[in-house]
C-alpha positions in Angstrom: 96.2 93.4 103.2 95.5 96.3 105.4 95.4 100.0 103.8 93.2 100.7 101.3 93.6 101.2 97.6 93.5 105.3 98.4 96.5 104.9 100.3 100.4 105.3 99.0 101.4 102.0 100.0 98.2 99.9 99.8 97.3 101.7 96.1 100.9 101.1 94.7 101.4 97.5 96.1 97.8 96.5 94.7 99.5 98.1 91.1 102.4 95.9 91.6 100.8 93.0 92.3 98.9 92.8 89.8 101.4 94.0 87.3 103.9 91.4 88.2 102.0 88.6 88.7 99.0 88.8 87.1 95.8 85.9 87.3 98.7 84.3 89.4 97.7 86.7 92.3 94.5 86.4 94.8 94.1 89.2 97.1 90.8 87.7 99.6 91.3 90.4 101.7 91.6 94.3 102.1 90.7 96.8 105.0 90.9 100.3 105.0 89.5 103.2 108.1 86.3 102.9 105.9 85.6 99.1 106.4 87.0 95.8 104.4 86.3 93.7 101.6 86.5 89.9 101.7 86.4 87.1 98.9 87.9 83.8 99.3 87.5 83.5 95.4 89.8 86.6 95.1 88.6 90.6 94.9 87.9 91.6 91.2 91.5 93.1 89.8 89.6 95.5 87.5 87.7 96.9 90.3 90.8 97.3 92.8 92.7 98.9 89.9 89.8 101.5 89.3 89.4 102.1 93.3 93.2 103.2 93.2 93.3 105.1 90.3 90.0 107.2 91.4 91.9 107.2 94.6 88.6 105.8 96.3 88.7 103.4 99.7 87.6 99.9 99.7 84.2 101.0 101.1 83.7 101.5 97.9 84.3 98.4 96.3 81.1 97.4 93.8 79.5 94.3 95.5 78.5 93.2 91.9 81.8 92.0 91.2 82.1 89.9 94.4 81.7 86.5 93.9 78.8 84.3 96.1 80.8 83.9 99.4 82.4 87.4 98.8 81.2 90.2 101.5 82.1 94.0 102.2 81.9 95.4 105.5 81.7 98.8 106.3 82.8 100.8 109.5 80.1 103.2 110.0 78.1 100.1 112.7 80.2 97.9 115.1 79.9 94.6 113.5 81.8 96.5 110.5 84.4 97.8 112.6 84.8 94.3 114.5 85.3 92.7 111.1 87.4 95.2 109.9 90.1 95.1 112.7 89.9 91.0 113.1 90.0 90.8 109.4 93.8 89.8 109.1 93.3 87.3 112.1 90.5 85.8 110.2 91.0 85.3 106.8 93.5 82.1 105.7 96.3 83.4 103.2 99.4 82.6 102.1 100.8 86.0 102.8 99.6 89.2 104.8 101.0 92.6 104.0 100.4 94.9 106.3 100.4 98.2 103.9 98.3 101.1 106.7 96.8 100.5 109.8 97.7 102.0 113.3 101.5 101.0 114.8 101.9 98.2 117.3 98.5 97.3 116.0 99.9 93.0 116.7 101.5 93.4 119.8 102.2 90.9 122.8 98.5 91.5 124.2 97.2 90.2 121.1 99.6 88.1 119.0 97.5 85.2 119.5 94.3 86.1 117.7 96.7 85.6 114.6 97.2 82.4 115.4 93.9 79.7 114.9 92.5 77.3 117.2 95.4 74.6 116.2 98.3 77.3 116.6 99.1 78.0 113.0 98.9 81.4 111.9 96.2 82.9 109.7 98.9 83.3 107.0 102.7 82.2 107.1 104.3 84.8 106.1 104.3 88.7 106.4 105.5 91.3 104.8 105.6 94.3 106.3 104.7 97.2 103.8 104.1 99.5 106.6 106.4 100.3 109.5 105.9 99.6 113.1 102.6 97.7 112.9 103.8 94.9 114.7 105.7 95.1 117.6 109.1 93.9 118.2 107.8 91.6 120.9 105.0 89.6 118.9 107.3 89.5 115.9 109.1 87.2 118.4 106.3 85.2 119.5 105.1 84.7 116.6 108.0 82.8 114.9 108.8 81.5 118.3 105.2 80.1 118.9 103.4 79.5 115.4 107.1 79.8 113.0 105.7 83.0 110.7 108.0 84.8 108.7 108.1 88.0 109.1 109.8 90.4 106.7 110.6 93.4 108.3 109.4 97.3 107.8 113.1 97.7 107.5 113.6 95.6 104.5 110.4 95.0 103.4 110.0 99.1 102.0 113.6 99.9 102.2 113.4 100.7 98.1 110.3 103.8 99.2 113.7 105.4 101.0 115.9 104.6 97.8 113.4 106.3 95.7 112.8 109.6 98.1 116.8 110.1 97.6 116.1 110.1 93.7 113.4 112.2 93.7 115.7 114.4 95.9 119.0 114.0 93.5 116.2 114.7 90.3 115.3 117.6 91.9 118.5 118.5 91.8 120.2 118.1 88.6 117.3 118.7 86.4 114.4 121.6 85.8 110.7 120.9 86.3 110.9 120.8 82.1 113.5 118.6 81.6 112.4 116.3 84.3 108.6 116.0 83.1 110.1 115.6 79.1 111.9 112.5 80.1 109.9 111.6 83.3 108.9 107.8 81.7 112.3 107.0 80.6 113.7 108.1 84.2 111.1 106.1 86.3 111.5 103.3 84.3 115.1 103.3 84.7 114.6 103.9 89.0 112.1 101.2 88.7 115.1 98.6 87.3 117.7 99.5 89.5 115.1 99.0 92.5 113.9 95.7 91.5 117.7 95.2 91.4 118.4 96.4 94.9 115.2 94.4 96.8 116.2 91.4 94.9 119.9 91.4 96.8 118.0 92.4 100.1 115.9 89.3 99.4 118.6 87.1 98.7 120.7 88.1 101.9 118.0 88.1 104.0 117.2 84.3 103.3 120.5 83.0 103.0 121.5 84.8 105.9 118.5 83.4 107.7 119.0 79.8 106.5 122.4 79.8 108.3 121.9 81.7 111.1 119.5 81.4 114.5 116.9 83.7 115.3 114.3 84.7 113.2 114.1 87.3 110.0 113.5 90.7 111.2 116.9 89.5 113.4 118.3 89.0 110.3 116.6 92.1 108.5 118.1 93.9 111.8 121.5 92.7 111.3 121.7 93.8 107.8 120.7 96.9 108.6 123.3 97.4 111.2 125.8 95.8 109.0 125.2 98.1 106.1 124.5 101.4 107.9 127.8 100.5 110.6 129.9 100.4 107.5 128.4 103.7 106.1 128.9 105.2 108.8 133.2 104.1 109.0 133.0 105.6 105.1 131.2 108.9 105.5 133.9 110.1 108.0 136.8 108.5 105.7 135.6 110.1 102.8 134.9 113.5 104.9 138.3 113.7 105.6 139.7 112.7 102.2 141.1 115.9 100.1 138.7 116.8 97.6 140.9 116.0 94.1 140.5 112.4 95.6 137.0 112.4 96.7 136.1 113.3 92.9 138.3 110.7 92.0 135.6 108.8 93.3 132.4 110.2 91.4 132.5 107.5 88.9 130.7 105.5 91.9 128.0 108.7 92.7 127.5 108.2 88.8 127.0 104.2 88.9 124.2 105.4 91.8 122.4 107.7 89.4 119.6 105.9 86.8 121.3 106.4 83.3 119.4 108.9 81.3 119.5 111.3 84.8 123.5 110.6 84.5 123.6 111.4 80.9 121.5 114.5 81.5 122.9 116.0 84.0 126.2 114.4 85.7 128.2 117.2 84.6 126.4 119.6 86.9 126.9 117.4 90.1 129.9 119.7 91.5 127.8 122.4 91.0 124.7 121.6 91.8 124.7 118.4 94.5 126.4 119.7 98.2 129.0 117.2 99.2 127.5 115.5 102.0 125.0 114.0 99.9 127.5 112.9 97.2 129.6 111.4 99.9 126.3 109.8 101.7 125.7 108.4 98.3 129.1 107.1 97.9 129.6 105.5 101.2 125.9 104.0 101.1 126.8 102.5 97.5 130.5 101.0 98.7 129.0 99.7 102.0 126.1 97.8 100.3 127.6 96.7 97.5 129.7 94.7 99.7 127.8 93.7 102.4 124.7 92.2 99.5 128.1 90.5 98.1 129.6 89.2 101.2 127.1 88.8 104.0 127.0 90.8 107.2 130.1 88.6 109.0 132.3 89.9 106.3 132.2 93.6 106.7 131.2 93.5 110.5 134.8 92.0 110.8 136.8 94.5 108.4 138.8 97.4 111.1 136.5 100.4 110.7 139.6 102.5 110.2 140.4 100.6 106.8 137.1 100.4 105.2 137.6 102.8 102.4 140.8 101.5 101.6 139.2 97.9 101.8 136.0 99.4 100.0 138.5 101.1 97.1 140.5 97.8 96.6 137.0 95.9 96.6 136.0 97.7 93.4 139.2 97.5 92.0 139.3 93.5 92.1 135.9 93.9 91.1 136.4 95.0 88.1 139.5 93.0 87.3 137.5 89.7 88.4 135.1 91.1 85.5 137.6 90.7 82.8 138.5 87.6 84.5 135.5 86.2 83.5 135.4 87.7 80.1 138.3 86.2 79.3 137.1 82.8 80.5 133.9 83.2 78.9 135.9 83.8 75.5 138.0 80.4 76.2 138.1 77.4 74.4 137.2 75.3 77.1 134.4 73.2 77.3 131.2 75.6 78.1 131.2 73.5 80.8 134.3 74.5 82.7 133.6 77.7 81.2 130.7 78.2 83.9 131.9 76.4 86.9 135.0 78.8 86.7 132.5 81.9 86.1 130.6 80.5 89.1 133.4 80.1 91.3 134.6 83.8 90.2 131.4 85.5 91.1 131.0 83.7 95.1 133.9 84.6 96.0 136.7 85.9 93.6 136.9 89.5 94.5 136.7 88.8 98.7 139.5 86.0 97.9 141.8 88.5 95.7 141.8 91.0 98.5 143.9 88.9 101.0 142.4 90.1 104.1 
């Protein structure tokens, strides 16, 4: 990983990591502007977690919790700063995360380095917490030439975008107080609906990528395009629309909202939330809802003139396909059945129902 636990991304994906997964987790590897730390055994969790919380770089990393091949480096002599930048060339991983470090810092000059002496790459896969740091060119090359999978800046820390428009819509609807007496409840809440969102991004971006050619960031590209195209056809639908029929259409803006902030405070939206960010909120929410449902060929075909009526009658098969399925699920047919109807309902129920 490159960034260091001081930094926003670095710090917070070091938290998450070993939140989530636990012992199950090795990070060998972590450079910062002060130098890097290396352990093929895995660097101490306790010790990262303290570095981040005291907001401290990886320079300062205690070497007695290193195991016996484990070594730190520092950047203040040129050996240190030559193992600091070749540090993610070097070090054999199943993943690399690129989390800080200077943009177009892989680019077609020097894409190879990543790759060892027998053309694999240092590690298979990367993740691309941080934008830009490998150029659009070497992200080519390297899936052309040693098959890494790359998930794009795009997707890869598309919910750090998610959560600045929360913090923006707390902001808001709520006063300092009323934000700080229920701050725990509210994160908690952003934090589900996140893990929500990246877990549709993930499962697009694979399936898509399994069926299509080219290689991931294409795909992370597409969806992109896909999602913000349609967005686009919605915002100057719903622009248009009369306003008694745009607030017809809150209910959506509330679904967008974490709960206890909608229970709060969704009564002072009118008021207090100007329309072109309720309507940016609407369109984004129709637009990905559907293309996470239906892949990227789906909307990409729909006229851009009818998407909002498409989008409206979408939700509204939606939710009848939902008591579809409660109905089926409250049968007496055998369980079963039962589930291969459910199933059946869920791939592709509402997109059938709408008759395009």
């Amino acid at each position: 990983m490159t960034g260091g636990p001081d930094g926003d991304v670095a710090g917070n994906e070091i938290k998450i990591l070993i939140r989530e997964y636990k012992d199950n987790v090795k990070i060998v590897g972590i450079s910062d502007a002060s130098g890097c730390a290396e352990d093929p055994s895995g660097l101490d969790h306790a010790e990262l977690l303290h570095l981040v919380e005291k907001g401290l770089s990886i320079s300062h990393f205690s070497p007695s919790k290193l195991s016996s091949e484990g070594k730190i480096f520092h950047s203040d002599n040129e050996e240190g700063i030559n193992k600091r930048n070749t540090m993610h060339n070097r070090l054999a991983a199943d993943a690399f995360i690129p989390a800080g470090g200077r943009p177009g810092t892989i680019d077609i000059t020097n894409y190879k380095k990543y790759l060892q002496e027998d053309g694999s790459p240092s590690s298979p896969l990367i993740v691309e917490g941080a934008n830009l740091f490998i150029t659009g060119d070497a992200r080519k090359a390297l899936y052309d030439e040693g098959g890494v999978v790359i998930v794009k800046d795009s997707s890869a820390n598309k919910c750090g975008v998610i959560t600045s428009s929360y913090e923006i819509c707390a902001a808001m609807l709520l006063s300092e107080e009323d934000f700080y007496d229920n701050k725990e409840q509210i994160v908690e809440e952003v934090i589900d609906k996140l893990r929500e969102l990246a877990k549709m991004e993930a499962e697009l971006l694979f399936k898509e990528f399994a069926h299509q050619k080219g290689s991931l960031p294409d795909v992370s590209q597409k969806i992109s395009n896909s999602i913000n195209s349609a967005t686009d056809a919605l915002i100057s639908a719903l622009v248009d629309l009369p306003q008694n029929k745009r607030e017809e259409l809150l209910p959506l803006f509330q679904e967008h909202l974490p709960k206890t902030l909608s229970e709060m405070a969704f009564d002072k939206v009118i008021d207090k939330v100007p329309d072109q960010y309720i309507i940016n909120a609407i369109a984004c929410r129709l637009a990905s809802k559907m293309v996470y449902k239906e892949g990227c060929d789906f909307i990409d075909s729909l006229p851009r003139e009818e998407m909002l009526d498409i989008s409206m009658r979408y939700v509204m098969k939606e939710k009848e396909i939902a008591v579809l399925k409660m109905t089926l699920s409250e049968s007496n047919m055998s369980e079963e059945d039962k589930q291969t109807l459910i199933h059946l309902l869920d791939e592709g129920g509402v997109r059938a129902s709408l008759t395009i």
